[in-house]
DRENPA-3360 file (N, C-alpha, C; in nm, 2 decimals, always signed):
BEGIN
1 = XXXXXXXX = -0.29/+1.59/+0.95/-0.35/+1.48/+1.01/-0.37/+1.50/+1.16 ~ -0.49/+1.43/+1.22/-0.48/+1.42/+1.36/-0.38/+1.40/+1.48 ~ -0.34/+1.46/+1.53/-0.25/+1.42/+1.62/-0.30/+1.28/+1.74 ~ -0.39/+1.26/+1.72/-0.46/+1.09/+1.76/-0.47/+1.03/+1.70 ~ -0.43/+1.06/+1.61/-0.44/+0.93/+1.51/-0.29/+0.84/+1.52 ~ -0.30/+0.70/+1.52/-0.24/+0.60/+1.64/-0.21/+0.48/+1.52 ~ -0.27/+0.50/+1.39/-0.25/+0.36/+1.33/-0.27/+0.40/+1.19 ~ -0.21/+0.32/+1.07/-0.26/+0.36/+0.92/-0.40/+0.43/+0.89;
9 = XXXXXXXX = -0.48/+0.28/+0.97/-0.63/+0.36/+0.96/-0.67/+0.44/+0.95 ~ -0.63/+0.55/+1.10/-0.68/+0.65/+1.16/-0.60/+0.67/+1.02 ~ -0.47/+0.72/+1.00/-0.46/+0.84/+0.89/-0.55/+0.82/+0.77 ~ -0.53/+0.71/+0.72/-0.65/+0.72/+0.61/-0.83/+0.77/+0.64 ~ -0.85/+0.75/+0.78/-1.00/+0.82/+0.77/-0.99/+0.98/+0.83 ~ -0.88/+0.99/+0.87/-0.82/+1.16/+0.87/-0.83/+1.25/+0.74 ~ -0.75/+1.18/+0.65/-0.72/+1.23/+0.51/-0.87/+1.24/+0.44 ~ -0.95/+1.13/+0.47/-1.12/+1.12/+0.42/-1.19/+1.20/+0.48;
17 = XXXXXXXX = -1.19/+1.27/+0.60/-1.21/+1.35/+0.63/-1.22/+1.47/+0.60 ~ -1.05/+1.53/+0.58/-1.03/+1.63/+0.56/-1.03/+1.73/+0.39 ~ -1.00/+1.58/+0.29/-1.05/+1.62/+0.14/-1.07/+1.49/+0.06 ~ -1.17/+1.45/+0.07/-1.19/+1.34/-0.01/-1.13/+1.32/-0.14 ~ -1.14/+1.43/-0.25/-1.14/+1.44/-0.40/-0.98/+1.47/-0.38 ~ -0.91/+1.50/-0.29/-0.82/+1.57/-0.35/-0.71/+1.40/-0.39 ~ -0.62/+1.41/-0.51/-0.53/+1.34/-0.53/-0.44/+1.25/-0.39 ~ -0.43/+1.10/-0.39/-0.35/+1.09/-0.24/-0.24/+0.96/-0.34;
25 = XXXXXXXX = -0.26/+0.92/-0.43/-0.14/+0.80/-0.51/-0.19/+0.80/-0.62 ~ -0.03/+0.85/-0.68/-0.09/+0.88/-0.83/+0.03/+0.76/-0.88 ~ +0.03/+0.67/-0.97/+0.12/+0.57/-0.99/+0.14/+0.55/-1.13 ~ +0.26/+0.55/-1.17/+0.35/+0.53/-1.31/+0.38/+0.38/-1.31 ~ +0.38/+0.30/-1.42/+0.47/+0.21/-1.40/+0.59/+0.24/-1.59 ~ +0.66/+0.29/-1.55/+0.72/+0.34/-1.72/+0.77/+0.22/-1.77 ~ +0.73/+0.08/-1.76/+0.78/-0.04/-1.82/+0.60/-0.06/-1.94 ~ +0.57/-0.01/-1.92/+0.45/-0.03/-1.97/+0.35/+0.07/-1.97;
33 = XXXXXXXX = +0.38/+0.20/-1.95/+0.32/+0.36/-1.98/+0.18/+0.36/-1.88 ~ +0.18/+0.23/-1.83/+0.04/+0.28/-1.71/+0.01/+0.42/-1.67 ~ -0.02/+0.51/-1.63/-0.11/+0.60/-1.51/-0.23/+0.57/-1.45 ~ -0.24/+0.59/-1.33/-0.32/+0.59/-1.23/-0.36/+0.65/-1.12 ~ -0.44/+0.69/-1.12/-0.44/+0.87/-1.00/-0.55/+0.80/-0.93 ~ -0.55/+0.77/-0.80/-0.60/+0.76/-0.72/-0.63/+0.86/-0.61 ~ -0.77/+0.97/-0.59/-0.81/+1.03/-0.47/-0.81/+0.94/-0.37 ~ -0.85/+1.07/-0.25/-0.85/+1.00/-0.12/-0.96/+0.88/-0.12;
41 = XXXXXXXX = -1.08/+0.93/-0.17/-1.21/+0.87/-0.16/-1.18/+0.71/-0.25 ~ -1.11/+0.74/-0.39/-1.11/+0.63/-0.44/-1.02/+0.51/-0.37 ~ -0.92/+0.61/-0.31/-0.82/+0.48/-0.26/-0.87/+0.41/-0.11 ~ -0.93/+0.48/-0.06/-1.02/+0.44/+0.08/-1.09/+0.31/+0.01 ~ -1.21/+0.34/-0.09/-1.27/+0.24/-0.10/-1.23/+0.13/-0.15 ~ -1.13/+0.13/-0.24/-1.03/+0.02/-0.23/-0.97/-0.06/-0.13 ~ -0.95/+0.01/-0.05/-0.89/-0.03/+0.06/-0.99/-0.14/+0.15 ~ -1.14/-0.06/+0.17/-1.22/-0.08/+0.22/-1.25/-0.26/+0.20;
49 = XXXXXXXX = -1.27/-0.26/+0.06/-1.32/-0.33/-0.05/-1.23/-0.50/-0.04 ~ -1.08/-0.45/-0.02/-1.00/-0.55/+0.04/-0.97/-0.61/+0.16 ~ -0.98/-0.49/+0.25/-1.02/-0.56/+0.40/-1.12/-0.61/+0.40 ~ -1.26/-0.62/+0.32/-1.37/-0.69/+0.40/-1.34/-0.82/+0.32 ~ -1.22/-0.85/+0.22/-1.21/-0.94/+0.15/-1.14/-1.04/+0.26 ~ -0.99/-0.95/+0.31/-0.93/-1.04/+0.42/-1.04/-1.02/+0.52 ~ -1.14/-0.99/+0.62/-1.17/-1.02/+0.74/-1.29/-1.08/+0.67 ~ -1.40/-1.07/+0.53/-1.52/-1.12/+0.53/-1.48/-1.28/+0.48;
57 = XXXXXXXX = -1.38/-1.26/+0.37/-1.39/-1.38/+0.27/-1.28/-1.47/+0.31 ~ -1.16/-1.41/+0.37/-1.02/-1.49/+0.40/-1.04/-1.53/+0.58 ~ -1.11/-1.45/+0.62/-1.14/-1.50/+0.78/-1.02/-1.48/+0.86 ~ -0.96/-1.35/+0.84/-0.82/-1.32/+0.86/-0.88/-1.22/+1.01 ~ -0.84/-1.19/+1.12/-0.82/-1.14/+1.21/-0.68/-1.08/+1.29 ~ -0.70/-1.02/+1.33/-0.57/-0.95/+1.46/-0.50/-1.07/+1.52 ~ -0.37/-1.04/+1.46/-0.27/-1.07/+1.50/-0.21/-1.19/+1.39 ~ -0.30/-1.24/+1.29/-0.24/-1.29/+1.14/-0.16/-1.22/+1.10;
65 = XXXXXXXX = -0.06/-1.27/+0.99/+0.04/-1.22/+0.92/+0.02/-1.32/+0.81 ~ +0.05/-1.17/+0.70/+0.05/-1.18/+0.53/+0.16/-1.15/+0.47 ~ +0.20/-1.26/+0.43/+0.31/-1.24/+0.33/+0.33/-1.14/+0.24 ~ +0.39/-1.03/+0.20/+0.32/-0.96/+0.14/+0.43/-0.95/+0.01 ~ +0.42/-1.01/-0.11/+0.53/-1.04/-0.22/+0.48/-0.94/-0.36 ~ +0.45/-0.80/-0.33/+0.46/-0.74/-0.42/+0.57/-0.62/-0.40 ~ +0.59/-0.55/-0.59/+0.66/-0.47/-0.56/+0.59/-0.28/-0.54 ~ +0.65/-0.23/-0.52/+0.61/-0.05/-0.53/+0.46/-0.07/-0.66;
73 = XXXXXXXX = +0.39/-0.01/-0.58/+0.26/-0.06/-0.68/+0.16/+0.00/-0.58 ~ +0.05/+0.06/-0.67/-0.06/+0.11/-0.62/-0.14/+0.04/-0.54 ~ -0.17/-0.09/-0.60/-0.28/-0.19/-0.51/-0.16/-0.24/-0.37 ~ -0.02/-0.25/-0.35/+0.07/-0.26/-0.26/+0.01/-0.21/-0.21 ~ +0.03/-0.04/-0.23/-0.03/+0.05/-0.08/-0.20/+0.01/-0.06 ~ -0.27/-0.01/-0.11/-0.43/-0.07/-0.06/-0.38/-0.19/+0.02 ~ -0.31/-0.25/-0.01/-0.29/-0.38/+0.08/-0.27/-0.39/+0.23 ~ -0.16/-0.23/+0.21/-0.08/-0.24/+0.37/-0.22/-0.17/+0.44;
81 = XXXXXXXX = -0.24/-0.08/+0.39/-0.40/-0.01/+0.46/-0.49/-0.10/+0.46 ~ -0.53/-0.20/+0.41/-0.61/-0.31/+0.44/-0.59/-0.36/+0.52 ~ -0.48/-0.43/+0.53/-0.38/-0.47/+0.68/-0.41/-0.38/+0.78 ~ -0.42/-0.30/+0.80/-0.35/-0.24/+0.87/-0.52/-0.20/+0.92 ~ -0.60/-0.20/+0.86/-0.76/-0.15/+0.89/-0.82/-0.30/+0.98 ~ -0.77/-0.42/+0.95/-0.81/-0.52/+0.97/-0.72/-0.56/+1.17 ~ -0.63/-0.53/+1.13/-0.53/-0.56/+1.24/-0.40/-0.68/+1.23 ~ -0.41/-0.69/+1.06/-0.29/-0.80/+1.05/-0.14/-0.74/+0.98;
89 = XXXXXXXX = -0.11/-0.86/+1.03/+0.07/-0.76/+1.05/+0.11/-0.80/+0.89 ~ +0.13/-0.71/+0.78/+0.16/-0.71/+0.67/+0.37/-0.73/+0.68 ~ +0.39/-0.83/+0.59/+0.53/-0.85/+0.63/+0.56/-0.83/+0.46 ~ +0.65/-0.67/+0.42/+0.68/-0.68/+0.28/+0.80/-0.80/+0.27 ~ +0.78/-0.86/+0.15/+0.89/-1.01/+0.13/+0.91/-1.05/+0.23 ~ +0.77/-1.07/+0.29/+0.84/-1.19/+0.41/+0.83/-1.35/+0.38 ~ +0.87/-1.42/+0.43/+0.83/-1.58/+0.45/+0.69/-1.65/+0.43 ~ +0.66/-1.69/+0.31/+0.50/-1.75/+0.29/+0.51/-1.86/+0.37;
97 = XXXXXXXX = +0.59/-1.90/+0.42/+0.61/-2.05/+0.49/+0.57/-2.06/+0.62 ~ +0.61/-1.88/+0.67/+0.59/-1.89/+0.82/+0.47/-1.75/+0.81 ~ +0.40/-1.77/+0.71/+0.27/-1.65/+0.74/+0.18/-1.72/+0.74 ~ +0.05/-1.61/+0.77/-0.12/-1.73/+0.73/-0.17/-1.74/+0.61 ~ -0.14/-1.62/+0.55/-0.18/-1.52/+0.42/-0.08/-1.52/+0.34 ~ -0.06/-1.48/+0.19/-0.01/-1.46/+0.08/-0.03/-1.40/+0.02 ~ +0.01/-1.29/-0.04/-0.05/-1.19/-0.15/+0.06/-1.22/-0.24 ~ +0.04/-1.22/-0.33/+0.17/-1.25/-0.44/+0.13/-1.18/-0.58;
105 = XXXXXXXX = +0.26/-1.10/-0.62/+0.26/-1.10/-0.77/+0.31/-1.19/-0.87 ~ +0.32/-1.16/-1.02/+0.34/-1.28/-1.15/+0.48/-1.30/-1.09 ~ +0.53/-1.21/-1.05/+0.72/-1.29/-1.01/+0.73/-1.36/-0.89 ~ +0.62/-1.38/-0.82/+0.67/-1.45/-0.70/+0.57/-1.55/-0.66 ~ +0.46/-1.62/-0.78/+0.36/-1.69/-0.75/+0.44/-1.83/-0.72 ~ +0.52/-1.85/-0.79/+0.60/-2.00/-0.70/+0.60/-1.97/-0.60 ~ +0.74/-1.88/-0.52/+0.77/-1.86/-0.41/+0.59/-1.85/-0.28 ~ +0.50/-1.81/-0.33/+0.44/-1.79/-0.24/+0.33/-1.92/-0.22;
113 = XXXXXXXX = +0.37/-2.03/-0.35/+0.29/-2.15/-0.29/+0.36/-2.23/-0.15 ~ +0.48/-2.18/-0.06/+0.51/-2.24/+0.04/+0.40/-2.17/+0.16 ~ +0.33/-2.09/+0.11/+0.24/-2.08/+0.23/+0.10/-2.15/+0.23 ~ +0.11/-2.20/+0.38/-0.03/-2.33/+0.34/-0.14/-2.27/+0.41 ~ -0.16/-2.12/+0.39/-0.33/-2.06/+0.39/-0.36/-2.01/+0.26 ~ -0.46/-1.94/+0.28/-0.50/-1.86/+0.19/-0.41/-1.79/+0.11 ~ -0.43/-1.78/-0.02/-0.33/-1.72/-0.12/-0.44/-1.62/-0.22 ~ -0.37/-1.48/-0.28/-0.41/-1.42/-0.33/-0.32/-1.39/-0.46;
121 = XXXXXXXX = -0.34/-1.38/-0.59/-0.26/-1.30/-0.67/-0.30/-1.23/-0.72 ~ -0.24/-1.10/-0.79/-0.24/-1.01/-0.82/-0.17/-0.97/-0.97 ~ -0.24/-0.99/-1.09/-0.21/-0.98/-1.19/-0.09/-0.83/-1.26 ~ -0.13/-0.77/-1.11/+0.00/-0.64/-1.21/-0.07/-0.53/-1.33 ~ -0.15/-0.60/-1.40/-0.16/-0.54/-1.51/-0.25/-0.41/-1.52 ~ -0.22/-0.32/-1.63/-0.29/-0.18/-1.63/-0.44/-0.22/-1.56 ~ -0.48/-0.11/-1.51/-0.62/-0.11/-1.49/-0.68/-0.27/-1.41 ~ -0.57/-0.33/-1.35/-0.60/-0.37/-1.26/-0.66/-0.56/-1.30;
129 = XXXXXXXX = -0.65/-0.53/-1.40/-0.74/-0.64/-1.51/-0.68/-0.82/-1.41 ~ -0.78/-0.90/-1.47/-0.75/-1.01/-1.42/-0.66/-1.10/-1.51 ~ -0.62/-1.17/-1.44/-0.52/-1.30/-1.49/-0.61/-1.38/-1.63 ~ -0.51/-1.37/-1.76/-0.59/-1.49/-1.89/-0.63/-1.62/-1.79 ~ -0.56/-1.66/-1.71/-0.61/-1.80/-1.65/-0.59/-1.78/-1.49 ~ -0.68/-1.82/-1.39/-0.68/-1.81/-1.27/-0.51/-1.88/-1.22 ~ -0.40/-1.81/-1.15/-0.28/-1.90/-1.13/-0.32/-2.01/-1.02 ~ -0.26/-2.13/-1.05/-0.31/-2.27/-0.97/-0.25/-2.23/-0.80;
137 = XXXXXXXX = -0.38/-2.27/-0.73/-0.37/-2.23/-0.61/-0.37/-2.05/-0.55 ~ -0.43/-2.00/-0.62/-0.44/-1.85/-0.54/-0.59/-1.81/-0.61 ~ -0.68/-1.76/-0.58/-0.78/-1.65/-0.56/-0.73/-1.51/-0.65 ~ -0.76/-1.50/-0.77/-0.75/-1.44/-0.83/-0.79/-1.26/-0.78 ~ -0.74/-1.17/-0.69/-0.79/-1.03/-0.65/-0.87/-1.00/-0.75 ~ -0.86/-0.98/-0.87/-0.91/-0.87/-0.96/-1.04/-0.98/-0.99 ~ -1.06/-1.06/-0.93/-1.22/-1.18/-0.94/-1.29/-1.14/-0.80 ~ -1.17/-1.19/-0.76/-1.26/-1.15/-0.56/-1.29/-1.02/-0.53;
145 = XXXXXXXX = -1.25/-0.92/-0.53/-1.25/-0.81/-0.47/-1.38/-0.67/-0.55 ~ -1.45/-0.70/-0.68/-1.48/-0.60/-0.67/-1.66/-0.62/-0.61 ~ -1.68/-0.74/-0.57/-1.82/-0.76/-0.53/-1.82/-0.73/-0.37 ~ -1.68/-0.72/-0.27/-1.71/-0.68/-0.19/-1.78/-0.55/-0.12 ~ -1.80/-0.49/-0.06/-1.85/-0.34/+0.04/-1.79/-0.30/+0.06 ~ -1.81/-0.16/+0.02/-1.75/-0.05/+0.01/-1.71/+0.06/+0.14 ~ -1.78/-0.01/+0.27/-1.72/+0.03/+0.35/-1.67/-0.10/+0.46 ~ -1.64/-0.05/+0.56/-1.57/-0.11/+0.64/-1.57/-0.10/+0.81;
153 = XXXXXXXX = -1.61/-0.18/+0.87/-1.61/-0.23/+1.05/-1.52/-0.31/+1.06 ~ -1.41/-0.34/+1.14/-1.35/-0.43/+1.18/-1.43/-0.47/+1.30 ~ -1.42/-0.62/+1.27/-1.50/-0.74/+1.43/-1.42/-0.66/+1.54 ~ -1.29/-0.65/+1.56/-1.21/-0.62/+1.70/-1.15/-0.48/+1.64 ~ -1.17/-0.39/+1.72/-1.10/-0.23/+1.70/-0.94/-0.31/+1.70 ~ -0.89/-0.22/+1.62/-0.73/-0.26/+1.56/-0.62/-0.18/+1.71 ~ -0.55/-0.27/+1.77/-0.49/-0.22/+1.86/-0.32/-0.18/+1.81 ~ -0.34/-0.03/+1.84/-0.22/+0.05/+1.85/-0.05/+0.02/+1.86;
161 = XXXXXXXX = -0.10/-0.10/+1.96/+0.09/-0.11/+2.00/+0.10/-0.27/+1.96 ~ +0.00/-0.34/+1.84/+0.02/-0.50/+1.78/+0.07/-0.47/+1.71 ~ +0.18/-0.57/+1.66/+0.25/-0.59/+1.54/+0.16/-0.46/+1.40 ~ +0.18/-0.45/+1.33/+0.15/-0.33/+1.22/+0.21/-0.43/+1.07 ~ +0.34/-0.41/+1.05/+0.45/-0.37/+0.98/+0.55/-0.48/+0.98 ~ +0.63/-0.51/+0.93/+0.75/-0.59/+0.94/+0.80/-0.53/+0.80 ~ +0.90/-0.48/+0.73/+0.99/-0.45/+0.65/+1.12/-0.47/+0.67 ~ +1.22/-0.52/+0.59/+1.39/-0.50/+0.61/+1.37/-0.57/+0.74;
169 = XXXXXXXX = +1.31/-0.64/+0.80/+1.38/-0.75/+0.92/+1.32/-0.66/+1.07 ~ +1.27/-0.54/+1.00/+1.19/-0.43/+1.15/+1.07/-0.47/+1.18 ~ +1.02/-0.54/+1.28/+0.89/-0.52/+1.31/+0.84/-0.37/+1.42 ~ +0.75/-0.31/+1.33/+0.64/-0.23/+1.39/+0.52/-0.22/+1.43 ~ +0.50/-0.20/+1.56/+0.37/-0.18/+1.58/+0.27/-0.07/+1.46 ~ +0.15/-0.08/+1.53/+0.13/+0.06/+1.42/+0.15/+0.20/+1.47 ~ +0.15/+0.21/+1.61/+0.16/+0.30/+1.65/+0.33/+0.36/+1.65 ~ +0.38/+0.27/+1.63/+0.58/+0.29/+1.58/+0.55/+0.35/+1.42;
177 = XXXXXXXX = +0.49/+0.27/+1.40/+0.47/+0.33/+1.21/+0.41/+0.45/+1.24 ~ +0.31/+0.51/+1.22/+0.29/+0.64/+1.27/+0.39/+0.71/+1.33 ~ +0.41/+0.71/+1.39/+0.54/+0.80/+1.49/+0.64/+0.83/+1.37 ~ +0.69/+0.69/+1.32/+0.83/+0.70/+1.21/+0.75/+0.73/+1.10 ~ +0.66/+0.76/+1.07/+0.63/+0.84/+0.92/+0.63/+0.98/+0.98 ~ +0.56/+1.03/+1.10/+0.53/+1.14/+1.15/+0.70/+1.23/+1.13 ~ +0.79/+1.14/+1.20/+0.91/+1.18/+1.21/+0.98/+1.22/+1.06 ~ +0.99/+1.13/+0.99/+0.98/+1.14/+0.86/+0.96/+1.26/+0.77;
185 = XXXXXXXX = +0.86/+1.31/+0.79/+0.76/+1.39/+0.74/+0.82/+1.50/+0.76 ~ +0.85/+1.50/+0.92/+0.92/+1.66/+0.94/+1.04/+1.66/+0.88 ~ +1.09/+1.55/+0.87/+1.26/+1.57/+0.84/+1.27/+1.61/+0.66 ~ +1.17/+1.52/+0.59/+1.13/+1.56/+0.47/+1.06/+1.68/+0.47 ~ +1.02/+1.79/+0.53/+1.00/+1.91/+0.53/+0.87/+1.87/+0.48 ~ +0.76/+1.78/+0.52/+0.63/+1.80/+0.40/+0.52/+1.83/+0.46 ~ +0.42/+1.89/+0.45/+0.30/+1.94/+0.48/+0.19/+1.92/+0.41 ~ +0.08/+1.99/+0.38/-0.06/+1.94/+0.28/-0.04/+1.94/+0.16;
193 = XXXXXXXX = +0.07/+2.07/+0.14/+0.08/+2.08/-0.02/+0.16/+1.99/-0.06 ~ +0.22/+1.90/-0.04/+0.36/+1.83/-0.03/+0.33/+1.70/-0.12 ~ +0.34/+1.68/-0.27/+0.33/+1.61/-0.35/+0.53/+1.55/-0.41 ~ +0.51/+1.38/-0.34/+0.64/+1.33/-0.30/+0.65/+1.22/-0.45 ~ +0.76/+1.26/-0.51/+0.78/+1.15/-0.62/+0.88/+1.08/-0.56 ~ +0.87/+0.92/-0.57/+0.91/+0.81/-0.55/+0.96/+0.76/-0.63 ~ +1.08/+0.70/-0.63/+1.14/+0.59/-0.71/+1.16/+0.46/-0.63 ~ +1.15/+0.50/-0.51/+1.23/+0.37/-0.39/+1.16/+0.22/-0.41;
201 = XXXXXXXX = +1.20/+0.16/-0.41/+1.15/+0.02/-0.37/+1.06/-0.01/-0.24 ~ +0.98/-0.07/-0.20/+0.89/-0.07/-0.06/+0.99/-0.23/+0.00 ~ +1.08/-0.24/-0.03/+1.15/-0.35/+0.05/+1.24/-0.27/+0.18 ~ +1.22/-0.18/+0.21/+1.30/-0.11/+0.28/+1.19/+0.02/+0.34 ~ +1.21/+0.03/+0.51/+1.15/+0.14/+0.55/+1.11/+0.29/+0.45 ~ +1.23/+0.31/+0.45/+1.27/+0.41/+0.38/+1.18/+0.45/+0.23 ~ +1.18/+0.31/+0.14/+1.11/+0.34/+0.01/+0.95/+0.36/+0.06 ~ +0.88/+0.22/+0.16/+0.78/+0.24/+0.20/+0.72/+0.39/+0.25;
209 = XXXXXXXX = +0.81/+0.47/+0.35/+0.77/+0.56/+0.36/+0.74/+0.68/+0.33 ~ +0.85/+0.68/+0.23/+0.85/+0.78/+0.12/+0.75/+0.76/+0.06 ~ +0.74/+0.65/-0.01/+0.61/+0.61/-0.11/+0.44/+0.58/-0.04 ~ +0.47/+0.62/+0.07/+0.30/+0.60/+0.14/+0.28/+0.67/+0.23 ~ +0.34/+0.64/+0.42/+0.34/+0.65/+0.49/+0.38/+0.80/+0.52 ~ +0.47/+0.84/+0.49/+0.56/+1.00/+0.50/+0.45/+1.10/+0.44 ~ +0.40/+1.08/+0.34/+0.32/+1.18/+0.27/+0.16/+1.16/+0.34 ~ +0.11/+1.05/+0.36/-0.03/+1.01/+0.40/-0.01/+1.08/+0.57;
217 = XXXXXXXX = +0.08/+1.06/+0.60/+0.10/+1.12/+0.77/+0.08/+1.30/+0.77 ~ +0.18/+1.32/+0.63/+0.17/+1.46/+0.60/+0.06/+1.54/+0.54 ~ -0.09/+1.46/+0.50/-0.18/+1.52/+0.41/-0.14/+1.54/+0.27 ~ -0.02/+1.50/+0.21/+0.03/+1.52/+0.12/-0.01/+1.41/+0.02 ~ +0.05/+1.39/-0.09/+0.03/+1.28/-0.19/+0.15/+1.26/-0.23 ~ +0.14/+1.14/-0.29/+0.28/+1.06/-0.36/+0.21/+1.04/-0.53 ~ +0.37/+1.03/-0.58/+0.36/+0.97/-0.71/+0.45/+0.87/-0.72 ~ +0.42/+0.76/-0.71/+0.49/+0.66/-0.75/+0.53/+0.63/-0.83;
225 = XXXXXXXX = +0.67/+0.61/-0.87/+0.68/+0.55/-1.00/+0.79/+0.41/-0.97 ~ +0.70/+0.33/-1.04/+0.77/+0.19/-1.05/+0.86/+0.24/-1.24 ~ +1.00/+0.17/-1.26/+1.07/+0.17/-1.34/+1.10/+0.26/-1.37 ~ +1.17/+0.39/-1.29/+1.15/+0.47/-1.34/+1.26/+0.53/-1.39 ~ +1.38/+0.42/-1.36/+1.52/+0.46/-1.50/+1.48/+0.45/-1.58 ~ +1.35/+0.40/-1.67/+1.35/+0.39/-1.81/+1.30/+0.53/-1.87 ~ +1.29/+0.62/-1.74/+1.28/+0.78/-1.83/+1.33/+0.84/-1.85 ~ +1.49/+0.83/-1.79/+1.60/+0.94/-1.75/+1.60/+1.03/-1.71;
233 = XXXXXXXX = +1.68/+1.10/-1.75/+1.69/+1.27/-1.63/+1.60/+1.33/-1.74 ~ +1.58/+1.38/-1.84/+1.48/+1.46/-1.92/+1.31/+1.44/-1.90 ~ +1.33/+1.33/-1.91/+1.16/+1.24/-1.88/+1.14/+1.29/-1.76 ~ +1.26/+1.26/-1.63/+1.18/+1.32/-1.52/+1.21/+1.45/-1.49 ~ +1.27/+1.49/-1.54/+1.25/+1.65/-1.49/+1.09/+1.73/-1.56 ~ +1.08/+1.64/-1.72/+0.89/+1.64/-1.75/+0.81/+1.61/-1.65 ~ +0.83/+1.51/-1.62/+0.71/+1.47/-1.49/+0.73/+1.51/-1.39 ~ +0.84/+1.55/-1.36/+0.85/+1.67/-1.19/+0.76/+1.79/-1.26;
241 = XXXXXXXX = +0.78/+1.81/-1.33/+0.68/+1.94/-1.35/+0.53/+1.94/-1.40 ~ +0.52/+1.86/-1.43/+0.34/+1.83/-1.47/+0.31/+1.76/-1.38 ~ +0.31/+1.71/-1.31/+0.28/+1.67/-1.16/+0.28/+1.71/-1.04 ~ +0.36/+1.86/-1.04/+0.37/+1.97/-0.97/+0.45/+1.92/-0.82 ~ +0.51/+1.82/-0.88/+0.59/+1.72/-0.79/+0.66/+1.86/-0.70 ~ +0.70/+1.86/-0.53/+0.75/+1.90/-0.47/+0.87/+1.90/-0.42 ~ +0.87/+1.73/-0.42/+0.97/+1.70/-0.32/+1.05/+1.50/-0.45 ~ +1.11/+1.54/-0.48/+1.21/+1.41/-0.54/+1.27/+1.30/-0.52;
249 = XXX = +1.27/+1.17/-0.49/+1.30/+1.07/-0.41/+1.36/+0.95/-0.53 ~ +1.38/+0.98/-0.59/+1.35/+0.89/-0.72/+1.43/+0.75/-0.67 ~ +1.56/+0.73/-0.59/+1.64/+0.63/-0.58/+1.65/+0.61/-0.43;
% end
């Protein structure tokens, strides 16, 4: 990646840059046998596709904050880079009471009716599919999101040293998140070739970075896997190796 590059953004239009096609989140959920291999190009325009959802349709701007009540999950990472393209401060399991925004999954759509803006859910399910019934009170994503534009301007350039990030009780700018994935990255020894399997949870620096940040800073790719005791040591020592996985993080 760029050594100017200052914010999620920048690394995601770094990585677009540098190889569009190549693999950047490839995601398991072993509770339900999903796969999902997301390139650079495809996860960009996802990304894209959601920010113009928060800045065109939700009227969200720099310096809002989104609750953000999902777990380790592919459309997760579109979220925070959405966030983070837009200029709003993504708070994983934070307080819907005291945010503007909501994003919620099936386990937390109560909890996220205490937020009195805009609400989103997010069905979870393979392939992204939408909810049998819209949940009462939220904007169904997999309804909203795929009529938006595929690319992306933010109204106000996203500033470097605003809020970013909140995880585990840390608020980061973006320019702190860059730095601590950069740091990260070296300590995890990872570079372009550097394909990182995940187990971690994103409620904590640590799983987030592993699972997104640490690899996207490094040109590398993740494989995410949500549930991923239910494959054991045999299962994953299979998918370390057909995945050509590098580097192991599972817990």
């Amino acid at each position: 990646m760029n050594a100017s590059d200052r914010t999620p953004a920048d690394l995601l239009r770094s990585a677009l840059a540098a190889d569009p096609a190549r693999p950047l989140v490839t995601f398991y959920d072993d509770a339900t046998g999903e796969r999902v291999e997301l390139s650079v190009a495809t996860f960009a325009n996802w990304v894209a596709k959601t920010a113009n959802l928060l800045q065109g349709e939700l009227s969200a701007s720099p310096g809002d904050r989104l609750a953000l009540l999902l777990p380790a999950h592919w459309q997760t990472a579109v979220w925070l880079l959405a966030c983070a393209s837009v200029g709003v401060t993504a708070e994983l399991g934070g307080d819907p009471a005291d945010a503007d925004y909501v994003v919620a999954g099936p386990d937390s759509l109560e909890a996220g009716l205490a937020c009195s803006g805009d609400r989103v859910a997010l069905s979870l399910a393979p392939l992204g599919r939408r909810f049998p019934t819209p949940p009462a009170g939220y904007a169904d994503y997999a309804v909203e999101v795929p009529g938006q534009g595929d690319r992306f301007a933010p109204f106000v350039p996203v500033d470097p040293d605003a809020p970013a990030l909140v995880v585990d009780g840390t608020e980061l700018t973006a320019a702190q998140l860059v730095g601590r994935a950069r740091r990260d990255a070296t300590e995890l020894g990872l570079g372009p070739a550097s394909r990182v399997l995940s187990g971690q949870s994103y409620d904590t620096w640590a799983g987030v970075s592993a699972g997104l940040y640490a690899p996207l800073v490094a040109g590398g790719s993740v494989v995410l896997c949500r549930h991923v005791e239910e494959l054991g040591a045999e299962g994953l020592a299979k998918r370390v190796e057909s995945e050509r996985v590098t580097l192991t993080l599972a817990h």
